[in-house]
N, C-alpha and C positions, 0 to 999 in steps of 0.2 A: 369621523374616521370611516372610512369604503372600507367595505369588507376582506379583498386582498390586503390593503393595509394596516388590517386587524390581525390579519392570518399570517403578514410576513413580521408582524413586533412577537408573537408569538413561537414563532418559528426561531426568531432569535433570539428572546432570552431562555427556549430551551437550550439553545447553542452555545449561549453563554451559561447560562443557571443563575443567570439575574436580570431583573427588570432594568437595571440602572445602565450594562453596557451595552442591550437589548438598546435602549432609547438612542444611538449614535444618529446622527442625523440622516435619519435614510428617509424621512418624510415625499423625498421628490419621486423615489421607488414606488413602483407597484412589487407581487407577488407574480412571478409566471413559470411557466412549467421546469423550465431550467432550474431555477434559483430554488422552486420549490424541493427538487430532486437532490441538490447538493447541500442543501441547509436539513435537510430528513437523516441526512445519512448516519449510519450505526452497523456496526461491528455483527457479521452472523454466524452463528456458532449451530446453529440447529437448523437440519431443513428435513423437509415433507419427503418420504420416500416416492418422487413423483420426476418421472424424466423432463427434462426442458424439451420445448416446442420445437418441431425439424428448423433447422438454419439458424438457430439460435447463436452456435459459435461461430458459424460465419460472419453472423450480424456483428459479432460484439466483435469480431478481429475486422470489420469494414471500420466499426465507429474508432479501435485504437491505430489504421492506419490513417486515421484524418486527423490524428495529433499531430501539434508541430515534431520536425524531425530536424538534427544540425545538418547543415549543408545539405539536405537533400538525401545524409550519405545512409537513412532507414535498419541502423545499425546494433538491430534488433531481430528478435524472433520470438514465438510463442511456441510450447508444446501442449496441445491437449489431452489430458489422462482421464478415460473415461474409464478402463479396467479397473476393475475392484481388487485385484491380486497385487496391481500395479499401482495402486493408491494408497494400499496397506503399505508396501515396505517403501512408499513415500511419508507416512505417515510416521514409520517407526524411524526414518532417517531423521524428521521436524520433531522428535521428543515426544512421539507416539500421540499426535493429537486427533483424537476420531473424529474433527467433523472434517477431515480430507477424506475420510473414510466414507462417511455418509453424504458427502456432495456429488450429484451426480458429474458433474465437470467440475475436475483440477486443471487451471492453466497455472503453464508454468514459465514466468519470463527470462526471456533469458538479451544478456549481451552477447551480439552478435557479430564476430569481425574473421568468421572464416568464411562470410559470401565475403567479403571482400578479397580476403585474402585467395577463394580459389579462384575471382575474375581478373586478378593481378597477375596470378601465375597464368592462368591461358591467354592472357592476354602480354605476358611478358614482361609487366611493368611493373615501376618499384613501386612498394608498399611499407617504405621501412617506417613509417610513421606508425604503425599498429603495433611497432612493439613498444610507443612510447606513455606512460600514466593518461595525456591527454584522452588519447583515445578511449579507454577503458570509461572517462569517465562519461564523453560523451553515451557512449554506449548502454549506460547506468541511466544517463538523461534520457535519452530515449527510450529504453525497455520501461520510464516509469510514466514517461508522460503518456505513453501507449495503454500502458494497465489501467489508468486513471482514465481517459477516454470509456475503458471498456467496463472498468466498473460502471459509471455513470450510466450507458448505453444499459449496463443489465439492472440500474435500481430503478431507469424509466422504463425496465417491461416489467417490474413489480420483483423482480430477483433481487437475493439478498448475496452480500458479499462479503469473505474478510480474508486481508493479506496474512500471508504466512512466510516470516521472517526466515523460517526454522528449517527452508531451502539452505541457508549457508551453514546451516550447523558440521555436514560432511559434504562440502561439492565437490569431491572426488567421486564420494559413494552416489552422490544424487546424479556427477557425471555419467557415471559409468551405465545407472539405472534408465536413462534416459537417450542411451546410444550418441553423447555429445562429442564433435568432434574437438581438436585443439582451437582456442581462440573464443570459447563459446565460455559461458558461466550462468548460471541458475540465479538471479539477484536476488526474488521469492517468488512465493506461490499465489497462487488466488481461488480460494474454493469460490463455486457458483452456483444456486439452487435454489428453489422455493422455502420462504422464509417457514418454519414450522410454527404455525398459530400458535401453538400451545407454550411458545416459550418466550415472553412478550420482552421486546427488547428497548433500551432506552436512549435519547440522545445523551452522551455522554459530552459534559459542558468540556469546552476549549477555553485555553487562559484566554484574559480579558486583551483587549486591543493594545490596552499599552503596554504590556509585556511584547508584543512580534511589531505593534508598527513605529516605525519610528521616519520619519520626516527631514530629509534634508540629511541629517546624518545621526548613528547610530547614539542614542543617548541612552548611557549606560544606568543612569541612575532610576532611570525610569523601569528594570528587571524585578531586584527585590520589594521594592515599593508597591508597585502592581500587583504581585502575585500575592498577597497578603490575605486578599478576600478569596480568592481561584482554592484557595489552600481549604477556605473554612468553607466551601461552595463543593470541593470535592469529598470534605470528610462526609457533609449530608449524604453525597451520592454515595460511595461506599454504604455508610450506615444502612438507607435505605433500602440498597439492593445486596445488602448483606455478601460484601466482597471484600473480601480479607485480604488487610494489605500490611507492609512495614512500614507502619507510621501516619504521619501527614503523607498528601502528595510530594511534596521536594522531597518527604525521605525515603517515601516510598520509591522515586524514581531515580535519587542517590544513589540507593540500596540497589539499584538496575545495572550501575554501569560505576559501581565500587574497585572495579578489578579483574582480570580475567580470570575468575574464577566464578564469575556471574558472567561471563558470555557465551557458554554450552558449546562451546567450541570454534566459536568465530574468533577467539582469540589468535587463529593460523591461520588465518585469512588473507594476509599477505604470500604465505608460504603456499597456498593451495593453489591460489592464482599463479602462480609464478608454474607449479605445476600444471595447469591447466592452458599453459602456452601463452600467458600473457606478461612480458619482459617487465616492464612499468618503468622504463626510463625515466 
């Protein structure tokens, strides 16, 4: 076995947390820079009080506008928070979490459909499509495949990264926070910074293949059956890293989405949108 494909069987049963779905036929695979960067990736909650390199966010907003886009129509935007006063009551808006506090860059993505809508009006022409559900979702597609781009972009210059959902917990208040016109929305966030040595972070395993892939067409019986071992694979990891949860995995991520009274306030997420200028035909 070559030494890249010593390094990429490793690389994936940390990904999985088992040798057995680590072994999938990838034998034809080498290891290369790419694959190394997206098979490493993990979650960062702590970083170095240390400024990113000049051009840094211009780099990582070149690498998220080279993601694909629907039609062309770019129907998206980023905002960058580097203010410390202005990260804090971002931070209290996402359920007070400090590490948007201690990252030197907060972007913040957003759905974007008031460029279109102000080159419709100088330009005179209809746009009645933007107040229809489709839209919004492209616009969801796009602001994610762009963050995704630019994560990757900031883990190949060694930056650590981790989304922050807890943009929609108040998008009115995070609107308003953020000078947003109508037609715009905050999907989430993304802290950006140098990973803090001292607080070592793990790949966190993903269920196994047969649980997400499925061939030809969705084969249902293949969900519970799979996830059997993923379950006794996550209890380890909790145990180990000593991360307190409700339950097994399935109950623990039950336990997530039991009710809106486990959604911290995205349960009016329809309603905020609808304030925020978007009709959703």
């Amino acid at each position: 076995m070559s030494t890249t494909s010593s390094a990429l069987d490793a690389l994936l049963q940390a990904r999985y947390g088992s040798s057995t779905d680590a072994a999938h036929s990838v034998a034809a695979h080498t290891l290369n820079p790419c694959l190394e960067t997206q098979l490493k990736h993990r979650s960062v909650r702590s970083y170095q009080d240390k400024a990113l390199a000049p051009d840094t966010l211009e780099l990582l907003v070149a690498a998220a506008q080279s993601a694909s886009t629907s039609s062309n129509l770019q129907s998206w935007s980023v905002v960058a928070v580097e203010d410390p006063e202005r990260k804090n009551r971002l931070a209290r808006l996402a359920g007070n979490q400090d590490h948007i506090r201690a990252c030197p860059l907060f972007l913040v993505w957003l759905v974007d459909l008031a460029r279109l809508d102000a080159l419709g009006e100088r330009r005179g022409l209809a746009r009645d499509s933007l107040d229809y559900l489709e839209l919004l979702m492209v616009g969801i597609i796009d602001a994610t495949l762009a963050a995704q781009n630019a994560a990757l972009a900031a883990e190949s210059l060694g930056l650590g990264i981790v989304y922050i959902g807890g943009m929609r917990n108040q998008p009115e208040a995070v609107a308003a926070e953020l000078g947003l016109p109508p037609r715009t929305f905050a999907v989430f966030g993304m802290c950006v910074g140098h990973p803090n040595p001292e607080r070592i972070t793990s790949v966190k395993p993903r269920l196994p293949q047969q649980a997400v892939l499925h061939r030809e067409q969705y084969q249902a019986h293949q969900v519970t059956t799979s996830a059997d071992n993923y379950i006794a694979i996550m209890s380890s990891f909790y145990q180990r890293h000593g991360i307190k949860t409700n339950g097994d995995w399935d109950q623990h991520s039950l336990h997530r989405v039991r009710g809106p009274d486990a959604m911290t306030g995205r349960e009016r997420l329809a309603e905020a949108l609808r304030k925020l200028g978007f009709a959703m035909r």
